[in-house]
C-alpha positions in Angstrom: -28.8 14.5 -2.5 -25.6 12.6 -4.1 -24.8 9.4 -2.9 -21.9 7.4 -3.4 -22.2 3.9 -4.8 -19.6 1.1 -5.5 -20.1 -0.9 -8.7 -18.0 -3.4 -10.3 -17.5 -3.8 -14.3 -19.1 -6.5 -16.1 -17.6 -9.3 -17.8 -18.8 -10.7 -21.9 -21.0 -13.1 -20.0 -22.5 -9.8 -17.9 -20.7 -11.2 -14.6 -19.1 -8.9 -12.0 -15.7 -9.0 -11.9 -12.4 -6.9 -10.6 -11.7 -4.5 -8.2 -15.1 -2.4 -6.6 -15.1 1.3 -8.1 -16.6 4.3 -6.1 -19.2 6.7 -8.4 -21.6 9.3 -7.2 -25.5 8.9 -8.0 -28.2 11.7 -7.7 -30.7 8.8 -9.1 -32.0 6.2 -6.6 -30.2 2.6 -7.0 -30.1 -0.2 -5.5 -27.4 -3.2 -4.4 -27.5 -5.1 -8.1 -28.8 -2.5 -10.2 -26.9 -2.1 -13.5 -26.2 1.5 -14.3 -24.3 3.0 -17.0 -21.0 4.9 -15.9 -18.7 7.5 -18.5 -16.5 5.0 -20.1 -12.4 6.4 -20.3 -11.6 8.5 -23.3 -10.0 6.8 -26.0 -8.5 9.7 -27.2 -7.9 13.6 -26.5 -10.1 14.7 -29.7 -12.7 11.7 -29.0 -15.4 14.4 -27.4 -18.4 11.7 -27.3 -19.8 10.7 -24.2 -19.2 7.0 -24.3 -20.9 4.6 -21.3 -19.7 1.3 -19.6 -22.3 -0.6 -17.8 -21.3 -1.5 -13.8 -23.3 -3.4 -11.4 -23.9 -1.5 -8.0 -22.5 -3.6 -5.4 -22.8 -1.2 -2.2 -24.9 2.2 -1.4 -24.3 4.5 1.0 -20.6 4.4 1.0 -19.0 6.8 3.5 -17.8 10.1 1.6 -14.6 9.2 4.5 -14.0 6.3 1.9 -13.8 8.7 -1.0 -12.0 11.5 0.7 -8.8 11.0 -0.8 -9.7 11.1 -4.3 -13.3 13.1 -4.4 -12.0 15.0 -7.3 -11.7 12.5 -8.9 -14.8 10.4 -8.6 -17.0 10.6 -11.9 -20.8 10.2 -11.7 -23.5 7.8 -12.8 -25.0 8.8 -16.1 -28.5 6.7 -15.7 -30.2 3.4 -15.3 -29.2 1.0 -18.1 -31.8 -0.4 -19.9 -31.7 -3.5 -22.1 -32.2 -1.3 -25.3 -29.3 0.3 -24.8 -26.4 -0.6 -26.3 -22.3 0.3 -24.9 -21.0 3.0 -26.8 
């Protein structure tokens, strides 16, 4: 079952900051969970799957909340672990 999350970035000192961003999750997470989320292109040709790492701020978000831009919602690629580094 997908569920949609809110997560915030993460500062250089790994702090939430900004604006809340809404991403779908088929994997179980919980409020303060870092996950890893597709990071923006940087170029057309740039066909690598490149990851930021949010920190979930809310579950079970309303898809009424989402409705306007479903489309456009992008989903969690996993649970970030500490080995891992951003791409």
């Amino acid at each position: 079952m997908t569920n949609i999350i809110k997560c915030r970035f993460l500062d250089k000192d790994s702090e939430p900051r900004g604006r809340e961003y809404s991403y779908k999750t088929e994997i179980p997470v919980e409020v303060g969970q870092i996950v890893d989320v597709p990071a923006p292109r940087q170029s057309d040709t740039d066909n690598e799957l490149k990851t930021k790492s949010v920190i979930v701020s809310q579950i079970n978000v309303p898809e009424e909340e989402i409705a306007t831009f479903a489309d456009k919602v992008k989903t969690v690629v996993g649970i970030h672990t500490e080995d891992e580094k951003e791409n």
